[in-house]
Kinemage of the C-alpha trace (Angstrom):
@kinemage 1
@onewidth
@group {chain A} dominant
@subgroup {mainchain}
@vectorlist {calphas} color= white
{ca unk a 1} P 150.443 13.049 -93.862
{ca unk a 2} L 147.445 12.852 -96.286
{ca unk a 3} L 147.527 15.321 -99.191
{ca unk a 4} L 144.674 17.367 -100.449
{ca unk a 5} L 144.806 15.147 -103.486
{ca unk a 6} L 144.353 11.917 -101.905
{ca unk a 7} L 141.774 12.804 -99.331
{ca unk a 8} L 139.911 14.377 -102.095
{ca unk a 9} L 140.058 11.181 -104.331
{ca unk a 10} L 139.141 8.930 -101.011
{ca unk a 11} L 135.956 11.621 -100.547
{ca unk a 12} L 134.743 10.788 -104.486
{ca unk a 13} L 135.788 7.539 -104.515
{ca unk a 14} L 132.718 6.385 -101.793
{ca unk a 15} L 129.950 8.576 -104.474
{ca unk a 16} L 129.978 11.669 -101.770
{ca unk a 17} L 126.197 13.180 -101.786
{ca unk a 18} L 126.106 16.867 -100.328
{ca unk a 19} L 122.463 16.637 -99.229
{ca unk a 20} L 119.973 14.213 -99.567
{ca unk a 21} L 117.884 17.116 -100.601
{ca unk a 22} L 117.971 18.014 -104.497
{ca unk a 23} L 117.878 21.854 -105.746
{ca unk a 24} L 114.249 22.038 -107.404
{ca unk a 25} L 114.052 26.008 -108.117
{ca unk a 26} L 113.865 29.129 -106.188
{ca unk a 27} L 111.777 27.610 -103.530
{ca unk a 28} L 114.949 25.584 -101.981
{ca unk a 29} L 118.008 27.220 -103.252
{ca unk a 30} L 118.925 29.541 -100.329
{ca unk a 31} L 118.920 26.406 -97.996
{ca unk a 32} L 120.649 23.475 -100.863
{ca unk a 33} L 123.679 26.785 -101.438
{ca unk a 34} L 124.174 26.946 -98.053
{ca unk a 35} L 125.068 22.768 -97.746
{ca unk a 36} L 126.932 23.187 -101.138
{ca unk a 37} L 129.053 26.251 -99.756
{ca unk a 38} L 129.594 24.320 -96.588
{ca unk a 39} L 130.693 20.920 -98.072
{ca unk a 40} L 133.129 22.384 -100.422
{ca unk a 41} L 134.345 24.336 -97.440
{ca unk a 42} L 134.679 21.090 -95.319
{ca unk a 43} L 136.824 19.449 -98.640
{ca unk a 44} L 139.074 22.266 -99.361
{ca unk a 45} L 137.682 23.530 -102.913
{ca unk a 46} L 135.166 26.299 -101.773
{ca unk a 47} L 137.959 28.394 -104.970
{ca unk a 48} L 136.043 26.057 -107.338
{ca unk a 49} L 132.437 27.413 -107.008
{ca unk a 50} L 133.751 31.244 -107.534
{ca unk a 51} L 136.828 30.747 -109.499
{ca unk a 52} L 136.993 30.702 -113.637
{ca unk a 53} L 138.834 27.978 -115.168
{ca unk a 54} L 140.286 31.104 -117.461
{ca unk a 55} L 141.632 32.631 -114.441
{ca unk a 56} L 144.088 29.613 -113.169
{ca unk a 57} L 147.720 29.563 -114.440
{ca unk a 58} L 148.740 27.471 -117.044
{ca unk a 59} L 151.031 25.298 -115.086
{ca unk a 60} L 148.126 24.336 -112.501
{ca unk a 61} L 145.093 24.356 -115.153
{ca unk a 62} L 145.047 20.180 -116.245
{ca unk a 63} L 145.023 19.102 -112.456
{ca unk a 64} L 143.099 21.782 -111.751
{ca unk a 65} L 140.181 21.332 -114.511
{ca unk a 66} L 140.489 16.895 -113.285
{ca unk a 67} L 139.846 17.962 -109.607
{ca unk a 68} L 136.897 20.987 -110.868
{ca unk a 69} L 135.207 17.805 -113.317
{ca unk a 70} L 134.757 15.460 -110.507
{ca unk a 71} L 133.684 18.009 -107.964
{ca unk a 72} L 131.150 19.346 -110.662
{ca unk a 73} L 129.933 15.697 -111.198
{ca unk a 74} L 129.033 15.391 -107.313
{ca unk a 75} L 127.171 19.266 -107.980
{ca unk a 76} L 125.043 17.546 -110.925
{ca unk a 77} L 123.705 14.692 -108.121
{ca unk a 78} L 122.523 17.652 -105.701
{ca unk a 79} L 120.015 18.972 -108.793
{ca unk a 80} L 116.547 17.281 -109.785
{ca unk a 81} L 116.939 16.120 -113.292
{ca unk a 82} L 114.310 18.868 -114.582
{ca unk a 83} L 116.475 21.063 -113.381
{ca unk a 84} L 119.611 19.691 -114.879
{ca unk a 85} L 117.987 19.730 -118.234
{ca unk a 86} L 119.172 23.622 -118.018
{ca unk a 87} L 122.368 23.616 -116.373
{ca unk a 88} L 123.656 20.478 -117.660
{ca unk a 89} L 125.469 22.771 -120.116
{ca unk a 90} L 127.953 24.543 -117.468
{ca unk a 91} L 130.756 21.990 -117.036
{ca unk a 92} L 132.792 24.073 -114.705
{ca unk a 93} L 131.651 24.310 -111.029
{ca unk a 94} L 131.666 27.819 -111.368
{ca unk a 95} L 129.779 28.443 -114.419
{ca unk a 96} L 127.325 25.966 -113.114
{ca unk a 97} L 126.944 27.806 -109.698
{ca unk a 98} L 126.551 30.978 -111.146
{ca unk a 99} L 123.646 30.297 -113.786
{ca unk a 100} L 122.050 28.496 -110.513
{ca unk a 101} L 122.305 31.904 -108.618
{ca unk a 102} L 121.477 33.311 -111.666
{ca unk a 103} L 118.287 31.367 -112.223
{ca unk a 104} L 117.114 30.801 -108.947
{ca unk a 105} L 117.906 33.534 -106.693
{ca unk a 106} L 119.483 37.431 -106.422
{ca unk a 107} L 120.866 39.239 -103.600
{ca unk a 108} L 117.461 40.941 -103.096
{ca unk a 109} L 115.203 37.656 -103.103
{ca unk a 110} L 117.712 36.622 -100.132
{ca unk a 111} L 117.372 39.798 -98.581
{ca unk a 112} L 113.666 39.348 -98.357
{ca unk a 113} L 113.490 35.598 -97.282
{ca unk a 114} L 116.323 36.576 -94.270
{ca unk a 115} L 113.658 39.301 -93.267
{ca unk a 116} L 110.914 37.593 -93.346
{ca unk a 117} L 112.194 35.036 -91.018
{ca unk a 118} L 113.594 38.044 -89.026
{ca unk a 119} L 110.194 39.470 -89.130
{ca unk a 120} L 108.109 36.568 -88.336
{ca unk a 121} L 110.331 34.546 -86.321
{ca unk a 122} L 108.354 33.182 -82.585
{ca unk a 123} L 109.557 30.380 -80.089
{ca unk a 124} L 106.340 28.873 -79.754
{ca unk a 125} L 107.305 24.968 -79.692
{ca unk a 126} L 110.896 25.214 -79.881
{ca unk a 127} L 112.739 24.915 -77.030
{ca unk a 128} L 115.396 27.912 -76.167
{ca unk a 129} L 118.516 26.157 -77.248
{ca unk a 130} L 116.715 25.828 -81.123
{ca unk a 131} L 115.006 29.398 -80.923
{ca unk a 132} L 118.479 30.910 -80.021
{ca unk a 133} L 120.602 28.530 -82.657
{ca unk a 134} L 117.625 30.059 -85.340
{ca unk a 135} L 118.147 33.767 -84.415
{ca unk a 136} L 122.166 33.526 -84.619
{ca unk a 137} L 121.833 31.460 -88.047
{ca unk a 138} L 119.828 34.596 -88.950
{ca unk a 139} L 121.809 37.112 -87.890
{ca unk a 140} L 125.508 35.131 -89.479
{ca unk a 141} L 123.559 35.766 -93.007
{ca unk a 142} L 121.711 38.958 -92.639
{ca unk a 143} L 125.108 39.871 -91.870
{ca unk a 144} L 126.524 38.230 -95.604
{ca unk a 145} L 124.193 39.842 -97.138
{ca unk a 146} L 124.515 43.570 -95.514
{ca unk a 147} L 127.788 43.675 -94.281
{ca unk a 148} L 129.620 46.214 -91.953
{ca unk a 149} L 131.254 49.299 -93.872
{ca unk a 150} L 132.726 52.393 -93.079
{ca unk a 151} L 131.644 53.809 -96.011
{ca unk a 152} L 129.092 56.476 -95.703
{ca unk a 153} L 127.000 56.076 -99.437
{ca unk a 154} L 127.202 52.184 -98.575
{ca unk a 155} L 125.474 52.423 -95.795
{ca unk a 156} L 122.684 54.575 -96.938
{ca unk a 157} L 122.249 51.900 -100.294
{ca unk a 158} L 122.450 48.804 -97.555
{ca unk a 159} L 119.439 51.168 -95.434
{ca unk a 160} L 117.512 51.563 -98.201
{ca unk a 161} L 117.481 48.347 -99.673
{ca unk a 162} L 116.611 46.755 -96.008
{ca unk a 163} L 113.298 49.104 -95.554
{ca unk a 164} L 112.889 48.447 -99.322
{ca unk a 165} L 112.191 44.621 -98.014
{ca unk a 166} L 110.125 45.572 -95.298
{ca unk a 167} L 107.897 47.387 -97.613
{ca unk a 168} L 107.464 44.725 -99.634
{ca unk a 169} L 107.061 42.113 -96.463
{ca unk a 170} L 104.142 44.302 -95.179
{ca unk a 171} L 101.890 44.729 -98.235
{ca unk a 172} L 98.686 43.794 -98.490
{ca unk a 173} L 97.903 39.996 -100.255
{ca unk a 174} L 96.181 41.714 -103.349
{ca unk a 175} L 99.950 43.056 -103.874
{ca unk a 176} L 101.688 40.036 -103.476
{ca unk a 177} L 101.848 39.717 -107.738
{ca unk a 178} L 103.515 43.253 -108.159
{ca unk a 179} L 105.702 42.270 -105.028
{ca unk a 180} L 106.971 39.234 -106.880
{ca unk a 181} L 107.592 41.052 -110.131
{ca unk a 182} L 109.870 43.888 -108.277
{ca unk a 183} L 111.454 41.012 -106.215
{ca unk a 184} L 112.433 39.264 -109.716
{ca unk a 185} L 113.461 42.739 -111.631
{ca unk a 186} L 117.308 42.172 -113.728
{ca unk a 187} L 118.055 45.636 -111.617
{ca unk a 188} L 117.576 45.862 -107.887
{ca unk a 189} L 115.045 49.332 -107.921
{ca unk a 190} L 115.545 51.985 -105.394
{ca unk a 191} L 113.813 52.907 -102.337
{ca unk a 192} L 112.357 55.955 -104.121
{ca unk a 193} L 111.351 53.871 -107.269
{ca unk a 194} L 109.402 51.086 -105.529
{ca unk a 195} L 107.533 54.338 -103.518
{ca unk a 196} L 106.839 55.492 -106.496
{ca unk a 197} L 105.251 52.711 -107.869
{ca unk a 198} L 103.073 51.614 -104.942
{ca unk a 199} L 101.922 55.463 -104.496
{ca unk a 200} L 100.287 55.417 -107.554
{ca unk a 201} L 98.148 52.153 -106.696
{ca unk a 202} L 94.777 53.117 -104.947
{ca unk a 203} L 94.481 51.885 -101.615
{ca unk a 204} L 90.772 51.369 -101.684
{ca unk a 205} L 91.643 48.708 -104.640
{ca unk a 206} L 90.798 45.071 -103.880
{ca unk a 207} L 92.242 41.723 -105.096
{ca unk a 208} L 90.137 40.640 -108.079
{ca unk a 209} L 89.755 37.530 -109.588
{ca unk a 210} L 91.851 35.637 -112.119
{ca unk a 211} L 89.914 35.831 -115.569
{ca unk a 212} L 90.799 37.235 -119.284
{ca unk a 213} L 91.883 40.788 -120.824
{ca unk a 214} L 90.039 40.564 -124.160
{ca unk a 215} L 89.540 43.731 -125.188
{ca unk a 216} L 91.749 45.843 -123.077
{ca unk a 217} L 93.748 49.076 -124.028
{ca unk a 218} L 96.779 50.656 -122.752
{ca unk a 219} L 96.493 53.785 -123.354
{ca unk a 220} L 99.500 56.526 -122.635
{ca unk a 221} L 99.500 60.497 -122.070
{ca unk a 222} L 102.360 62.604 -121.791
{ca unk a 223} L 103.149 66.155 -122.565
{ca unk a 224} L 106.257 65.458 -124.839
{ca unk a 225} L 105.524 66.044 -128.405
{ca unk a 226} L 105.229 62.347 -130.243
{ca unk a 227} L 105.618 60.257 -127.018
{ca unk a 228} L 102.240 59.203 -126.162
{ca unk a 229} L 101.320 55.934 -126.691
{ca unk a 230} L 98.574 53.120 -125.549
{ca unk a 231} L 97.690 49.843 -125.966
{ca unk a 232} L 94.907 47.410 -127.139
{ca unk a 233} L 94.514 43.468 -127.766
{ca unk a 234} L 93.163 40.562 -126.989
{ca unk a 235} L 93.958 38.373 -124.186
{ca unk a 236} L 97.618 37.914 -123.481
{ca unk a 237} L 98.552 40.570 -126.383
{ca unk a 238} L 97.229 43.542 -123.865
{ca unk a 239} L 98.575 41.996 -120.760
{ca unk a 240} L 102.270 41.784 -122.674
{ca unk a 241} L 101.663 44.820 -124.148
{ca unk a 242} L 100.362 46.587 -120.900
{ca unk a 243} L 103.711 45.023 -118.634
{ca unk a 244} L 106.216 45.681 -121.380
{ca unk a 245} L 104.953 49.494 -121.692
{ca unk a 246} L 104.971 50.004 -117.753
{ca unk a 247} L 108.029 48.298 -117.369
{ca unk a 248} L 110.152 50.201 -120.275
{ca unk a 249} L 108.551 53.524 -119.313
{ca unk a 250} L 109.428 52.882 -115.420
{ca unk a 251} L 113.363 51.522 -116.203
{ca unk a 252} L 113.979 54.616 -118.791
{ca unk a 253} L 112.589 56.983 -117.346
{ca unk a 254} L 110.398 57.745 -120.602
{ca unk a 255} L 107.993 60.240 -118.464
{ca unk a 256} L 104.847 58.328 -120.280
{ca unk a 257} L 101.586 58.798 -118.612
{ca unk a 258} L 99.832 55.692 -119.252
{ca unk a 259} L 96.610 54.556 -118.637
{ca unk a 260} L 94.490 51.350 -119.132
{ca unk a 261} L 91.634 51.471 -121.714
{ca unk a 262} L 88.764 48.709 -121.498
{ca unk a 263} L 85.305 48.362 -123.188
{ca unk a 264} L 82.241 46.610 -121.488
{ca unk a 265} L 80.314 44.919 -124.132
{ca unk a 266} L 77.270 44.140 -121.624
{ca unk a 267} L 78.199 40.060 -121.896
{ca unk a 268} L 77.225 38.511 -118.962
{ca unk a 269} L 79.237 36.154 -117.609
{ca unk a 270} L 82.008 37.188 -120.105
{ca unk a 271} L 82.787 40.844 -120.017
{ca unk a 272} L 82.298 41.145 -116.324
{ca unk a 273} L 85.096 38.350 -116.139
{ca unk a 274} L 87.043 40.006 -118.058
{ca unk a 275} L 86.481 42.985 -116.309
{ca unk a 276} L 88.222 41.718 -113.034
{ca unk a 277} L 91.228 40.945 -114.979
{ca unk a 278} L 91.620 43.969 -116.309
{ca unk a 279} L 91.268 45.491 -112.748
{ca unk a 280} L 94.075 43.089 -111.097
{ca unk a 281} L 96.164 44.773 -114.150
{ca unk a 282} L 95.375 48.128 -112.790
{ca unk a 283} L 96.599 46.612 -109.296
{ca unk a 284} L 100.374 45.273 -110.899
{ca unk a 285} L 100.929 47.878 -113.098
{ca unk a 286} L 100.042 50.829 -111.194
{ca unk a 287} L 97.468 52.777 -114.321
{ca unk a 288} L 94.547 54.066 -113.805
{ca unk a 289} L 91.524 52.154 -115.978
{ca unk a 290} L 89.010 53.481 -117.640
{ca unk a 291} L 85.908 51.615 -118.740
{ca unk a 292} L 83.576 52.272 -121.502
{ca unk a 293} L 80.520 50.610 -121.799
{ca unk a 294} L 77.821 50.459 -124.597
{ca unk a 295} L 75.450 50.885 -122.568
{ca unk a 296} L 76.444 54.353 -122.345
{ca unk a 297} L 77.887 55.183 -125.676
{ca unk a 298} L 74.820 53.659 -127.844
{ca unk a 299} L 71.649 52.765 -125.230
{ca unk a 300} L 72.254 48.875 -125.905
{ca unk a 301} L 74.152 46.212 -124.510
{ca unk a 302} L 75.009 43.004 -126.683
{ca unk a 303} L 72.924 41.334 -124.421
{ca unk a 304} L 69.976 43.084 -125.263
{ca unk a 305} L 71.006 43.414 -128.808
{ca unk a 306} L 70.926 39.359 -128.595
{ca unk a 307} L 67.757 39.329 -127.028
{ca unk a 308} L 65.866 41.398 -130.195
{ca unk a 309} L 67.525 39.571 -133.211
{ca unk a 310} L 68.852 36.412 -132.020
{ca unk a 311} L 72.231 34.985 -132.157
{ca unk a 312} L 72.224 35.185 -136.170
{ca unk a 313} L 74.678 37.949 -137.113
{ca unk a 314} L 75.263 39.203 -133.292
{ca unk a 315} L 78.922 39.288 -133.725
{ca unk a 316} L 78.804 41.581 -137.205
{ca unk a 317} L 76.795 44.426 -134.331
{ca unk a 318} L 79.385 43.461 -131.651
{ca unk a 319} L 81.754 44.333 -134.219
{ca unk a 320} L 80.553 47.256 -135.668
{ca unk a 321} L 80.373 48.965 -132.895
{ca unk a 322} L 83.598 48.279 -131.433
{ca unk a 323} L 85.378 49.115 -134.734
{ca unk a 324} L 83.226 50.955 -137.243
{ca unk a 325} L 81.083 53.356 -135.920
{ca unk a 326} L 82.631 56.235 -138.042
{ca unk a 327} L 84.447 58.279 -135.927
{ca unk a 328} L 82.163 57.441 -132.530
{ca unk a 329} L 84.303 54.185 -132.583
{ca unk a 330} L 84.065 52.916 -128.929
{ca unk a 331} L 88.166 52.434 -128.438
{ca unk a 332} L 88.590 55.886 -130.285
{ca unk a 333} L 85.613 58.074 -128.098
{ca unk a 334} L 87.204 55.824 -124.498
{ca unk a 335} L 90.603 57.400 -126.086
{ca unk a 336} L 89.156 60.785 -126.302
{ca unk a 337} L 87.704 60.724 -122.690
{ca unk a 338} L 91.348 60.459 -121.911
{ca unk a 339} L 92.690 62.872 -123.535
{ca unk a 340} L 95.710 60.701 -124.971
{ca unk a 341} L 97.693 61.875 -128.259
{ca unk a 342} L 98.051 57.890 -129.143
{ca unk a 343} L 96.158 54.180 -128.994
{ca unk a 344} L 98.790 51.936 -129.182
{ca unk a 345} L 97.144 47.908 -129.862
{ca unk a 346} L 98.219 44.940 -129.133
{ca unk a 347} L 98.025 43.042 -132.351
{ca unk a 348} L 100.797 40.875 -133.336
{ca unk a 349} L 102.451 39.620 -136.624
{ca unk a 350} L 99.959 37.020 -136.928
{ca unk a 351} L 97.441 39.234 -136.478
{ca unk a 352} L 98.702 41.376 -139.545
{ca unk a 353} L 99.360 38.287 -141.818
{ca unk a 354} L 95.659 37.657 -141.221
{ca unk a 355} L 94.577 41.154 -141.935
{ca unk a 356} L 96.959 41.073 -145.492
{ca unk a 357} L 95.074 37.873 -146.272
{ca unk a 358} L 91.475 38.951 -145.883
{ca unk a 359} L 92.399 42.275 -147.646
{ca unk a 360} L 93.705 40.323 -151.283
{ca unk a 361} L 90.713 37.581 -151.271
{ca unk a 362} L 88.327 40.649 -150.680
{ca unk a 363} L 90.115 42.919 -153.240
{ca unk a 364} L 90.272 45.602 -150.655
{ca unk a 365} L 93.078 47.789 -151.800
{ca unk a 366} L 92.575 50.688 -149.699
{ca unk a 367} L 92.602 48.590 -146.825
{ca unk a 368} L 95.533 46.490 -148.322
{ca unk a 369} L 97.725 49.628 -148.929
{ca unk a 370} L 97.486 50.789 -145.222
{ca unk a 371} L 96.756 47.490 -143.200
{ca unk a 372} L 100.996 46.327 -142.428
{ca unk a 373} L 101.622 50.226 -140.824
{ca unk a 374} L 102.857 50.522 -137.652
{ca unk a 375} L 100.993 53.375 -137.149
{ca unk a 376} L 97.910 54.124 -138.739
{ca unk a 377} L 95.039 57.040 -138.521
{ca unk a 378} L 97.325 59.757 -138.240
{ca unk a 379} L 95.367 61.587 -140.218
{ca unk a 380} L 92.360 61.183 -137.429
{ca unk a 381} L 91.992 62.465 -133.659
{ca unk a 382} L 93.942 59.385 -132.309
{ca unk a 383} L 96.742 57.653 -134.224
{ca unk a 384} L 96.887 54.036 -133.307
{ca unk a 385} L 100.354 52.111 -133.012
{ca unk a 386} L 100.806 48.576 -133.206
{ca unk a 387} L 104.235 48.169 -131.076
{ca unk a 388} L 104.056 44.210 -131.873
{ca unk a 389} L 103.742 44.351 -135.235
{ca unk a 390} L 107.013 41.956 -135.624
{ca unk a 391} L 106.646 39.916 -132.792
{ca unk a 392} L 104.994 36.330 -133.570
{ca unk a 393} L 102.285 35.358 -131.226
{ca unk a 394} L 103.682 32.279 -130.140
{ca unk a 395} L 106.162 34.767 -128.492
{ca unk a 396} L 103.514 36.510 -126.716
{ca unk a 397} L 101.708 33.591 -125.286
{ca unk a 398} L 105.179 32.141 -123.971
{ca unk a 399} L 106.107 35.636 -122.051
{ca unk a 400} L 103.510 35.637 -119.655
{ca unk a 401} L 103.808 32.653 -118.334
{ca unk a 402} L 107.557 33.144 -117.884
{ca unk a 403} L 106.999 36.335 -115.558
{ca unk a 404} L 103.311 34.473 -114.011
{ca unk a 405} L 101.606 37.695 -115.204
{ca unk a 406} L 97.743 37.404 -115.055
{ca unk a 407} L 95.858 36.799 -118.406
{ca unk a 408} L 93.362 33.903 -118.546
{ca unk a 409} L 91.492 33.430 -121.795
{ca unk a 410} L 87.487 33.099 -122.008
{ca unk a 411} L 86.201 33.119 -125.057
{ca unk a 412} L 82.257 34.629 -125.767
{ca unk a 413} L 79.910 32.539 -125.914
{ca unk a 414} L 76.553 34.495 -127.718
């Protein structure tokens, strides 16, 4: 009789592939760990994909850590090699399966791709033998992933979770970013929580289009002394700002009010953009907006201000009047229509290093004295905070894209 040994060293011997299909991301993982679970079953050394090397005895570990090298090697073929770039690191097959899971996949993703196919799942073409083989393949993992208990509280966290994922399934295609961003939370959110969060999205709101957040604020209200806070910046700055706000607020339970801030220049083809962008933040984030526009606060529109002197100097108006119009500032009198304690901004390190710079070569020492605090105009109707004042704006252009939050940059063209 064979050993394990030898019909393990026969298997790697003839270069064993798993699937001809390679893991490329989240999109395929469910159905590549499924073949992976299932050949490692069929050889013996399913142990190796959930067992530490740290927790095999001494006497065992050298075979043991020959027999997990080999196996890994055969786990490294099953990956594309942009993928391997970031796993190649994990040398163990179960370090290596478990930064895979980690990466590509929770318990909660694979919740909602077993109900969806639950959900949607028809005959149509198939004949019965396939449409039956489907719906018992469906219920074998539904059933992994919510097994049978006796216990009470596990039940009602297994219930919850499940209509969680049909609330999610059924929402509306204009909801389909703030799905994906619960979906990929660290922390699986409650029933109550996700509520919560929809609840507070209008359901008159419509999908906008993708475009930029230039001159967005975040603005905050609550009725704990010192804890309001808001946000401005340009671009990706406010969209960071904006997520990173909501998202701390909603996993602390801070009990912020916060609220989106945004002034209309009167820019066609530039503000209105902007505008929608601003408005799809509204949608994922679940804050009201409120829009100021100069048209309202001082009779003129850049546009028209363009129109009577020209493009020459059109940015030192544009300027002025977003920034230095006394205490009728547009950010600071959009604040006050608000209410809020705090206008938090979403300028960045770079944005500071700038500011230090202009201040020497002017010989602005007023400026330069107060320019690198935090906070700033506390001694006015609305302190402004600068939360990112030590975070480098390469940083905040790379977050964004890592969670697919919407900010597109246009730039103004008068």
């Amino acid at each position: 009789m064979a050993t394990k040994n030898s019909i393990f060293t026969s298997v790697i011997s003839g270069s064993p592939t798993i699937t001809s299909e390679k893991l490329i991301g989240s999109e395929n993982y469910l159905s590549l760990s499924a073949s992976v679970e299932l050949w490692f079953m069929g050889q013996g050394y399913e142990n190796h994909l959930i067992t530490p090397e740290d927790d095999i005895p001494g006497v065992d570990k050298v075979h043991w850590k020959k027999i997990d090298a080999q196996l890994c090697s055969v786990l490294w073929q099953s990956v594309d090699p942009k993928i391997l770039l970031h796993l190649r690191a994990y040398k163990t097959c179960s370090k290596f399966w478990n930064q895979a899971k980690a990466l590509y996949t929770n318990d909660i993703q694979r919740l909602y791709k077993v109900a969806s196919a639950i959900v949607n799942i028809r005959q149509q073409d198939m004949d019965l033998s396939n449409y039956i083989g489907q719906i018992a393949s469906l219920k074998e993992e539904f059933l992994t992933l919510m097994p049978l208990t006796s216990d009470v509280r596990a039940q009602q966290t297994q219930v919850d979770k499940f209509f969680m994922v049909l609330t999610l399934i059924g929402l509306r295609p204009d909801l389909e970013t703030l799905r994906d961003q619960i979906l990929g939370s660290p922390s699986v959110p409650s029933l109550d929580d996700v509520f919560a969060r929809l609840l507070r999205i209008s359901s008159t709101q419509t999908l906008p289009s993708d475009s930029s957040l230039d001159s967005s604020v975040l603005v905050s209200h609550t009725n704990l002394r010192g804890g309001r806070s808001g946000t401005r910046g340009r671009g990706k700055n406010s969209t960071v700002l904006a997520y990173v706000l909501s998202e701390l607020n909603h996993r602390h339970n801070y009990g912020l009010d916060l609220f989106l801030l945004s002034v209309d220049e009167g820019i066609t083809g530039y503000r209105d953009d902007s505008l929608e962008t601003v408005k799809r933040n509204e949608i994922q984030h679940g804050l009201p907006l409120k829009v100021v526009f100069y048209k309202d606060l001082y009779g003129w529109t850049m546009d028209e201000i363009v129109k009577m002197i020209g493009l020459k100097n059109n940015c030192t108006f544009c300027g002025v009047f977003r920034r230095q119009v006394a205490r009728k500032k547009a950010l600071d009198r959009g604040a006050a229509m608000l209410k809020v304690d705090k206008l938090a901004t979403g300028h960045n390190a770079d944005d500071i290093a700038e500011t230090v710079l202009l201040n020497i070569l002017r010989g602005d020492i007023a400026r330069l004295s107060r320019c690198t605090s935090i906070i700033t105009g506390e001694d006015g109707p609305i302190p402004r905070c600068k939360p990112f004042k030590y975070t480098y704006e390469k940083e905040i252009v790379i977050y964004p894209y890592s969670l697919m939050l919407c900010c597109v940059s246009v730039f103004c063209y008068i």
